[in-house]
LUMVEXTOR-839472 format. One record per residue (C-alpha): residue in three letters; x, y, z. Coordinates in steps of 0.05 Angstrom, whole numbers, plus 32768, in hexadecimal, padded with zeros to 4 digits. Each point is the difference from the previous one (the first is absolute). Layout:
  residu    xx    yy    zz
     Ala     X     Y     Z
...
***
This chain:
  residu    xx    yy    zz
     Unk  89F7  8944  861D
     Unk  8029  7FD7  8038
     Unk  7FC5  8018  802E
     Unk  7FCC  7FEA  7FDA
     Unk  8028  7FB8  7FF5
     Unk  8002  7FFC  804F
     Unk  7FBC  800D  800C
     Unk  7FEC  7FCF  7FC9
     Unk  802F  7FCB  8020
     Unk  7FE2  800D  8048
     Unk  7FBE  7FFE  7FE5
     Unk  800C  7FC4  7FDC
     Unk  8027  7FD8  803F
     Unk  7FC7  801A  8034
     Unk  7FD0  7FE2  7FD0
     Unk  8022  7FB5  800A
     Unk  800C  800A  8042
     Unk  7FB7  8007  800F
     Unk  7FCA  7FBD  8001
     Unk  7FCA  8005  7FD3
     Unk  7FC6  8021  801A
     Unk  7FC2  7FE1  8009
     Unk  7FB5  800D  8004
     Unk  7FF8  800A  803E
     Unk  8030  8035  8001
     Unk  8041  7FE5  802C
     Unk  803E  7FDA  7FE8
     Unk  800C  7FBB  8008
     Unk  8033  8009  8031
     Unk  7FD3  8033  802E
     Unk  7FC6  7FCC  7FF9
     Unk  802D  7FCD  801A
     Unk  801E  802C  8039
     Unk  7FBC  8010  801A
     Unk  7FED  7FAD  8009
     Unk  8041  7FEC  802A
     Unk  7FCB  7FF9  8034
     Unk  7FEB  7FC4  7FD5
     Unk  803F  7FDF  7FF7
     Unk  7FF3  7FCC  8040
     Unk  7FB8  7FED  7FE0
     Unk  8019  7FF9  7FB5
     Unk  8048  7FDE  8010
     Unk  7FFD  7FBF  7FDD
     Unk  7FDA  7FC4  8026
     Unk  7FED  8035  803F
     Unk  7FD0  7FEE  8038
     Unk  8003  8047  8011
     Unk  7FBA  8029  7FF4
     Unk  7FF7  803C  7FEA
     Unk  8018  8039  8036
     Unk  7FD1  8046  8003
     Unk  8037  8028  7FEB
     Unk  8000  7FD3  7FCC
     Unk  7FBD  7FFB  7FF0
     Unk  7FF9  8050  8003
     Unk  8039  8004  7FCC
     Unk  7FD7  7FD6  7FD9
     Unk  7FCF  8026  8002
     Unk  801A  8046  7FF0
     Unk  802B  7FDC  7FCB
     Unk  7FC1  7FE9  7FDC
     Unk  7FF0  7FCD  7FD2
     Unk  8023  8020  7FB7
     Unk  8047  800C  802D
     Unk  7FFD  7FB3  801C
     Unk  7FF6  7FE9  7FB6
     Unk  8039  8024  7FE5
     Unk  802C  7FE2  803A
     Unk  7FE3  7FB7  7FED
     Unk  8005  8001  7FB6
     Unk  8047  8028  800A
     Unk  8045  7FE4  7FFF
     Unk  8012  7FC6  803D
     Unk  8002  8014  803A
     Unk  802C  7FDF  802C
     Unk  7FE5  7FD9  8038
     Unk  7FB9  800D  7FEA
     Unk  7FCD  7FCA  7FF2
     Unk  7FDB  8029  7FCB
     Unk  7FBB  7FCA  800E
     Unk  800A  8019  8049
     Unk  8001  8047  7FEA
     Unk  7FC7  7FF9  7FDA
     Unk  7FD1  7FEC  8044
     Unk  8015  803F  8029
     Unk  7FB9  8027  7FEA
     Unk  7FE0  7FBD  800D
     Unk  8027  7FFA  8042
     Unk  7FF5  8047  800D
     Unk  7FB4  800A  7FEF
     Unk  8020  8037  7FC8
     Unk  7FC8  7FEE  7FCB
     Unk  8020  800A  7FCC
     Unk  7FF1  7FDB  7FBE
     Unk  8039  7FC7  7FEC
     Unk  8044  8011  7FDF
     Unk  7FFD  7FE6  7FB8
     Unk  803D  7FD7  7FFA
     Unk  8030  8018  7FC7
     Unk  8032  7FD1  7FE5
     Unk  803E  801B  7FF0
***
């Protein structure tokens, strides 16, 4: 019984401990890790393009993953409109994020 309770209560705290997960199969949080290439380009009023490392995480990111990171909660020091160019930027071709409002 007091095994069963533990496993229950692990299950239960690994479960909140973990982000959502989203359609494009990766976490918030591992999205996010795999753009701090970007942060220069999307930092709030930046002159700063684009790099290729950048770009290329973009890229293998794709368009659902950048959507979920838009439309997710603040991110701090990110200009979400700026985010929102990098396939533009980037020649990514991806079809626009639909803006949620939360």
């Amino acid at each position: 019984m007091k095994v069963t309770i533990l496993v229950v209560m692990l299950v239960a705290v690994t479960g909140l401990l973990q982000v959502e997960a989203h359609p494009c199969g990766s976490t918030f949080f591992s999205a996010l890790v795999q753009l701090i290439p970007c942060r220069a380009a999307v930092a709030p009023f930046s002159p700063i393009p684009p790099s290729d490392t950048c770009c290329n995480a973009v890229k293998t990111l794709g368009q659902p993953c950048l959507c979920v990171l838009v439309n997710g909660p603040p991110i701090s020091g990110v200009d979400r409109n700026m985010a929102l160019q990098l396939p533009d930027k980037c020649i990514a071709n991806f079809e626009p994020c639909e803006i949620t409002k939360k």
